[in-house]
C-alpha positions as CSV (number, residue, x, y, z in Angstrom):
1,X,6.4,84.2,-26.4
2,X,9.4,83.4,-28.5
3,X,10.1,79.8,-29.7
4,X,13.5,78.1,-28.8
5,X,16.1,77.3,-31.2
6,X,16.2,73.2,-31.0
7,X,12.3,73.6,-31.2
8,X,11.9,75.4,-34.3
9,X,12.4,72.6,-37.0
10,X,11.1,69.8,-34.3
11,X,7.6,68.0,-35.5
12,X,5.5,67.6,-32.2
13,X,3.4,65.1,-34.4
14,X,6.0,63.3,-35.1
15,X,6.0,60.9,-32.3
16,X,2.5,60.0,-32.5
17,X,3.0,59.3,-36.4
18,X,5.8,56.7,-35.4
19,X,4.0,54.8,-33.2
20,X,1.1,54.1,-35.1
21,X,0.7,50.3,-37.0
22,X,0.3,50.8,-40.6
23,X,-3.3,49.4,-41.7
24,X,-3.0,47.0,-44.5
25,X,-5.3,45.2,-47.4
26,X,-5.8,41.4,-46.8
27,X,-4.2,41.0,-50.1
28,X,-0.8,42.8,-48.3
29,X,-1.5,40.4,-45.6
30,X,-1.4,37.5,-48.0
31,X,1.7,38.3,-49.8
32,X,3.6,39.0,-46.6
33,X,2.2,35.5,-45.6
34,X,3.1,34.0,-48.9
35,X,6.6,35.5,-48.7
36,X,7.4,34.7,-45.3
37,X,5.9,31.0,-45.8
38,X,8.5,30.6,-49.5
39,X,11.3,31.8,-47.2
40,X,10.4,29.2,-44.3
41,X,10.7,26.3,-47.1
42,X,13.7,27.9,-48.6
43,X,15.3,28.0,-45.2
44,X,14.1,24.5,-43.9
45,X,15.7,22.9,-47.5
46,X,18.7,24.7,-46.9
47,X,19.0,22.9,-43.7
48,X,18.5,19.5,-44.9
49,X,20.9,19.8,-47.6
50,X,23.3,20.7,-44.8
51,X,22.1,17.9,-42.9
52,X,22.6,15.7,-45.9
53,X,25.8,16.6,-46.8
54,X,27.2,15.9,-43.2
55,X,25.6,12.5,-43.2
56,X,27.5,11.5,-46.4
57,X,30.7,12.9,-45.2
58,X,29.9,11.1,-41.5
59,X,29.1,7.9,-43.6
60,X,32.2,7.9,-45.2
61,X,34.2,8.8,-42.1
62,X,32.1,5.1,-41.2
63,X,33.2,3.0,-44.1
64,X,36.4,4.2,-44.1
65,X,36.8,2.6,-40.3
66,X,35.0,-0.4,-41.2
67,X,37.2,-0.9,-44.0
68,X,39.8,-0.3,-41.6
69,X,38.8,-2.7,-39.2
70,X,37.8,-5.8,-41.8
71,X,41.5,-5.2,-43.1
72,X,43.1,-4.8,-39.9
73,X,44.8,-7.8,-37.4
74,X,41.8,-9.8,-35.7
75,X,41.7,-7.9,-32.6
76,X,39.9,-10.7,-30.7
77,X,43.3,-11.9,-30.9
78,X,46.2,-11.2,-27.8
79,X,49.5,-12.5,-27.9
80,X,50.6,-14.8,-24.8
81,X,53.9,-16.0,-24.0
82,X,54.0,-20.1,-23.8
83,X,54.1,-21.5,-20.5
84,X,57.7,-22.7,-19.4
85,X,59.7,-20.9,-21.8
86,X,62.5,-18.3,-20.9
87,X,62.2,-14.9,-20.9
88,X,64.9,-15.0,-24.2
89,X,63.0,-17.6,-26.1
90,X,59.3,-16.3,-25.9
91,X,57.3,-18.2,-27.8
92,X,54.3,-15.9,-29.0
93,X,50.8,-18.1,-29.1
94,X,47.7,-16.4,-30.5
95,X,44.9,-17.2,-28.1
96,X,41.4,-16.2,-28.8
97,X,40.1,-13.8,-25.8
98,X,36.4,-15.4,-27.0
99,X,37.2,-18.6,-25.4
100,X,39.1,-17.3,-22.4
């Protein structure tokens, strides 16, 4: 009985080799643990700087419309034309919507 020719390097081991878990010490286990909790904290930190960094740019997006909006007209205000005047001689009243 002659061997074939893709068989004759092949491991029939091998398979078995693969699928087994490799055993480790508790102290292993530990410093996996440890590693995998110091990149959890790093990761999570990362994430609020990110966070923080948006607020202030979403905070200053905010002031700048407030600023905008103390320093702009008073929009409660609307511009009416006065009652018995021609269409060429519109008398503009500001009247406040508040009171309407």
């Amino acid at each position: 009985m002659n061997t074939r020719k893709s068989n004759a390097t092949a491991h029939p081991g091998h398979i078995v080799l693969e699928n087994q878990t490799l055993r480790q010490t508790k102290k292993q286990i530990q410093m996996d643990n440890a590693h995998a909790e110091k990149a959890a904290l790093a990761e999570r930190d990362a994430e609020e700087a990110r966070n923080k960094s948006i607020a202030e740019v979403e905070d200053g997006i905010e002031m700048n419309e407030v600023d905008i909006c103390i320093h702009a007209n008073r929009p409660d205000l609307r511009y009416k034309p006065v009652r018995g005047s021609t269409e060429e001689e519109e008398a503009i009243v500001p009247t406040n919507s508040n009171q309407e």
